[in-house]
C-alpha positions in Angstrom: 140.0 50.0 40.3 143.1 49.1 38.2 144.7 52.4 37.2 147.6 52.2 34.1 150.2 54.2 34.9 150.1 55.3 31.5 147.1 56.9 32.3 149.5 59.6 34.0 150.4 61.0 30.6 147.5 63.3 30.2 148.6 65.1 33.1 151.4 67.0 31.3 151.1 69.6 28.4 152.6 68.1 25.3 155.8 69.1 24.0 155.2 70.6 20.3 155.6 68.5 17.7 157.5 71.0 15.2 159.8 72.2 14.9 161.8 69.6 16.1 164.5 71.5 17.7 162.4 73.4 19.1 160.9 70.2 21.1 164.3 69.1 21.9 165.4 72.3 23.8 162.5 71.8 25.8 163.4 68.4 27.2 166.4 69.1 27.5 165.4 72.5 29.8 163.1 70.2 31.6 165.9 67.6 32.3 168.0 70.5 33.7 165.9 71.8 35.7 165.2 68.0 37.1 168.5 67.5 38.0 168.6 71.0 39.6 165.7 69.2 41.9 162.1 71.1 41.0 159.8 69.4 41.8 157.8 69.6 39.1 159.9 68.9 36.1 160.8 65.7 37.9 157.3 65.2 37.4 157.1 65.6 34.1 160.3 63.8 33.2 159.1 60.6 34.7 155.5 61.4 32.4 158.4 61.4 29.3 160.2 58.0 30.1 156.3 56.4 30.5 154.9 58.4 27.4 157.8 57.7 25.1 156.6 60.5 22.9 159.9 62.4 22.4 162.5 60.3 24.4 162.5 56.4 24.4 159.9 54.8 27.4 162.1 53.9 30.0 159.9 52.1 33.1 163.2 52.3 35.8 163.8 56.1 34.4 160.4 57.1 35.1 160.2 55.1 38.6 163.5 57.2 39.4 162.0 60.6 38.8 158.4 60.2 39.5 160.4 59.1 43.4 162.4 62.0 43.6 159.5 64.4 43.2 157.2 62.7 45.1 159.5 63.0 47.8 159.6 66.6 47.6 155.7 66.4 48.2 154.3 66.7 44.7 151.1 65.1 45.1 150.7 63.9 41.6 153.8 61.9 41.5 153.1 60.4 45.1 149.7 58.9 43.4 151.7 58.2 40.4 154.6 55.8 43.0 151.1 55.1 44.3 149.8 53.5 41.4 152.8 51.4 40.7 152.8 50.2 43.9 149.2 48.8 43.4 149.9 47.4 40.2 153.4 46.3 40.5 155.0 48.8 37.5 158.9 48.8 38.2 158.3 47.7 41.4 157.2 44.6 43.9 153.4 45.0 44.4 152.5 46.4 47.9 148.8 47.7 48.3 150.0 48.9 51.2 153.1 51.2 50.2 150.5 52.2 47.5 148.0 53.4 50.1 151.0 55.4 52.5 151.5 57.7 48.6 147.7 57.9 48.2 147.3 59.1 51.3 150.2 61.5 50.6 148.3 63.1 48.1 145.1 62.9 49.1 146.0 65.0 52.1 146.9 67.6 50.0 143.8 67.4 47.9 145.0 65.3 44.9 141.4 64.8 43.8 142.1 61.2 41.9 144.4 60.4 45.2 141.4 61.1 47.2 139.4 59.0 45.6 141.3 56.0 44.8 142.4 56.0 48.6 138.4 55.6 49.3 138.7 52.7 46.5 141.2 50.9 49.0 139.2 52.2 52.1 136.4 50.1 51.0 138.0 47.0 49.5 140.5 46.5 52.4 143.5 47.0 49.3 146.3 47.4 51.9 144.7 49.3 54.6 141.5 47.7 57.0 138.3 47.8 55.0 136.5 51.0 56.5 133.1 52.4 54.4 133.3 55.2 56.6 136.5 56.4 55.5 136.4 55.5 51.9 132.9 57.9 51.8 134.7 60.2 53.6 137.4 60.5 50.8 134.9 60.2 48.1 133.0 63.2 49.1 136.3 65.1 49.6 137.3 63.7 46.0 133.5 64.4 45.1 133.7 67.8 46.3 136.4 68.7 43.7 134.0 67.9 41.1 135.4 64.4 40.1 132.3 62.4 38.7 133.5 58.7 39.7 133.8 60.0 43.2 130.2 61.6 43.0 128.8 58.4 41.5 130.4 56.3 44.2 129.5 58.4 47.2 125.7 58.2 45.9 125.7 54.6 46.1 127.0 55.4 49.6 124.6 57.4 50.2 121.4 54.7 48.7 122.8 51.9 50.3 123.5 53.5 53.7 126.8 52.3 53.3 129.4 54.6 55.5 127.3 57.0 55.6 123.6 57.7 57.0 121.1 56.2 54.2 120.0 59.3 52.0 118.0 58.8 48.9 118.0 63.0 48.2 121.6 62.7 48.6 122.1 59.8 46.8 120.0 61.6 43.9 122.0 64.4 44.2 125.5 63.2 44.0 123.8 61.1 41.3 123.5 64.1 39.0 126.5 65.7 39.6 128.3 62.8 37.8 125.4 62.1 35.5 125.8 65.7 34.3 129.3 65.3 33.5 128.3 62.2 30.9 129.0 59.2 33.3 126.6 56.3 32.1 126.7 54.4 34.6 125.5 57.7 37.0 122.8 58.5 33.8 121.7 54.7 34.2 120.8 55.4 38.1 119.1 59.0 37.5 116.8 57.6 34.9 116.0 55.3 37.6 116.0 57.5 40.0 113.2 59.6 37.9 111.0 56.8 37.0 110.4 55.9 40.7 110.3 59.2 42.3 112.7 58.1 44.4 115.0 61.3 46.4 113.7 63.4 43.2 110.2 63.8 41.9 109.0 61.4 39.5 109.1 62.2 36.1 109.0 59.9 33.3 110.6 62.5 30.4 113.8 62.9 32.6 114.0 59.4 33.5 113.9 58.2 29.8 116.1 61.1 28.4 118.9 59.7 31.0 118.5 55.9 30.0 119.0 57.3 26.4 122.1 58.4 27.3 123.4 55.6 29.6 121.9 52.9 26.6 124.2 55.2 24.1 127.1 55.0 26.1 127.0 50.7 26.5 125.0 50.7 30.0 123.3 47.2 28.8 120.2 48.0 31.8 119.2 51.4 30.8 118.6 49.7 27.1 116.2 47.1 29.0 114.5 49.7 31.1 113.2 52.1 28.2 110.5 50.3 26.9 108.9 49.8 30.3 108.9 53.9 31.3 107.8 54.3 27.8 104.9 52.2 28.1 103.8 55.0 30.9 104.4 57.8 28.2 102.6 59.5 25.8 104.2 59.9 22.2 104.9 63.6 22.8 106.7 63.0 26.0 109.1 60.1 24.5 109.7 62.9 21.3 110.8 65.6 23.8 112.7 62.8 26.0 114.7 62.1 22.8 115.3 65.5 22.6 116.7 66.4 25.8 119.1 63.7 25.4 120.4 65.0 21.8 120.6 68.0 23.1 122.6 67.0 26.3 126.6 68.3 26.7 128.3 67.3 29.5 128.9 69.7 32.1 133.1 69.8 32.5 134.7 70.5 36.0 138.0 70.4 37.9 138.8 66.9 39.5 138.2 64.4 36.2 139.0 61.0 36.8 142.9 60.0 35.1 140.7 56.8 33.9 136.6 55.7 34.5 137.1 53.5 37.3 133.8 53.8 38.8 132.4 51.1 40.4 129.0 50.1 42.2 129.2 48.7 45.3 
């Protein structure tokens, strides 16, 4: 569940590279404005000192302005203080100041907040283990169409865990992330399709998603093709391979800063 604070770079629009004056005025608008107290280009400021793409990285700097916006109530920088209280960046380590920003932002619908605050709902990472409230923030963070939180609320929902046992739900939330290109969600599916189990069996589904999980490094889909394929006909394996060339990942609102996916 380790999230980099660097991770939080992709959350700002670069500044352009050329011309280089041009990239300067910018900053230095964005530092005016940060001093003038928005919010926002606090925010991005801090992203600057940890990116060290046009200014040198400065750890304290960025500390200092992710703070200050996070204490206006931007709910990226309170995950962002959030995830350097977790991992100890700039500051002493305290899972449980960590939580107290995730919640922060998870309560206003920070989708990654959301879903990292389930992470420490269910570990007991500075709050008391509870698997009903870490699935309830994964479906909230699943709901926004983030595909860790989908993959993680499925395994909820097989396992019974927080939740009331489900396999059709746990098939369901299955896809959503599977569909998005996560292996370790494609790994389950195919499984899910082989044994008929909360979907209807089908053998050309299940091997076209172990393709794609065995493609992406999931060492258990690799072991599992031969044995569906041994139920399969050539034809059916030809248009399984198919499928899973032609496969594009369905993009939506809520992507995880970093995979962090985990099954439980």
């Amino acid at each position: 569940m380790l999230l980099s604070l660097s991770a939080l770079v992709g959350a700002v629009t670069p500044l352009p590279a050329q011309p280089t004056n041009v990239a300067d005025k910018v900053l230095d608008q964005v530092k005016i404005e940060a001093e003038r107290g928005d919010a926002q280009a606090q925010y991005n400021l801090a992203l600057r000192y940890i990116k060290g793409d046009v200014m040198t990285k400065d750890p304290a700097e960025a500390l200092k302005w992710l703070r200050k916006s996070a204490d206006q109530g931007n709910a990226p920088a309170q995950f962002g203080l959030g995830v350097c209280y977790f991992n100890g960046d700039g500051v002493t380590k305290d899972p449980a100041e960590a939580v107290r920003w995730y919640r922060k932002a998870a309560e206003q619908g920070f989708a990654v907040a959301q879903f990292h605050l389930g992470d420490c709902c269910y570990t007991g990472d500075g709050t008391a283990k509870d698997s009903v409230e870490a699935a309830k923030w994964y479906r909230k963070a699943a709901e926004r169409g983030m595909a860790d939180a989908q993959y993680n609320l499925s395994v909820c929902c097989a396992k019974g865990d927080g939740v009331d046992k489900d396999p059709f739900d746990a098939a369901a939330w299955c896809r959503r992330a599977a569909e998005q290109g996560l292996p370790v969600a494609q790994l389950d599916l195919g499984c899910y399709c082989a044994n008929g189990t909360g979907v209807a069996q089908d053998s050309v589904e299940a091997l076209k998603w172990l393709t794609l999980a065995s493609a992406h490094g999931e060492e258990m889909a690799a072991k599992y093709i031969p044995i569906v394929q041994r139920q399969m006909t050539t034809e059916q394996i030809a248009e399984a391979h198919q499928l899973a060339r032609e496969f594009k990942p369905r993009q939506t609102k809520g992507q995880p800063l970093s995979g962090s996916s985990q099954s439980h």
